[in-house]
Residue, then its C-alpha position, 0 to 999 in steps of 0.5 A: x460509519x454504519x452500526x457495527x452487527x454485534x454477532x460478528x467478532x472477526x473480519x478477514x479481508x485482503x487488499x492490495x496497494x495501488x500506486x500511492x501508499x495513501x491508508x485513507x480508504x481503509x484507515x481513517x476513522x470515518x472510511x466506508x472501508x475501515x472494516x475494523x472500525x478502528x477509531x484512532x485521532x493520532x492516525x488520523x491526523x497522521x494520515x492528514x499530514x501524509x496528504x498535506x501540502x507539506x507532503x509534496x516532499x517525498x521525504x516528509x511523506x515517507x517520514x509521516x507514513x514510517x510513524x503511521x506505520x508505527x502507530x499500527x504496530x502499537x496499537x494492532x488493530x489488525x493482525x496482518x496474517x501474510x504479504x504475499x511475495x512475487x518473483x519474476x523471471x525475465x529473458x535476458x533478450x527483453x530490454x528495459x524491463x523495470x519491476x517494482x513493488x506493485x508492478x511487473x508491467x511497468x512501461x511495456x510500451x518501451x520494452x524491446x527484445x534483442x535479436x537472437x543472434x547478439x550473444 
């Protein structure tokens, strides 16, 4: 990690979540990205666990994150200013449209629309 520059006494930044929930680049202690510079063995040996072969049990996972998520509120390290909320509105006529969390072009290849005149 590089030596910190002692004139700066914040940081705002913003990122967004791909499709694995999976802290690493931001959180573990020796991360490029863990701008905060925050340093926590409890966290990173939470976010091992997260990434551990037992973790192929989704349930285990989310249970590993639900107590890393935990942890962050504790300990603060960041002050999470806004999660910013999507709406989308969808035309009844296009068929399979699914959206999720991080999404709302989810399997566009397999969306259709219905023909007009079925109503």
């Amino acid at each position: 990690m590089e030596k910190d520059e002692p004139s700066v006494e914040t940081f705002m930044g913003a990122w967004g979540l791909a499709s694995d929930p999976d802290p690493t680049g931001l959180w573990k202690s020796d991360s490029i990205s863990n701008y905060a510079r925050w340093v926590n063995e409890e966290s990173d040996k939470l976010i091992e666990k997260g990434l551990s072969d037992e973790a192929f049990d989704q349930e285990y996972r989310k249970d590993v994150y639900v107590e890393w998520q935990k942890l962050i509120n504790d300990e603060l390290p960041n002050i999470f200013l806004y999660a910013p909320v999507d709406v989308y509105a969808v035309n009844k006529r296009l068929q399979n449209v699914h959206t999720n969390s991080f999404t709302s072009q989810q399997n566009t290849h397999l969306w259709w629309v219905t023909d007009a005149n079925e109503e």
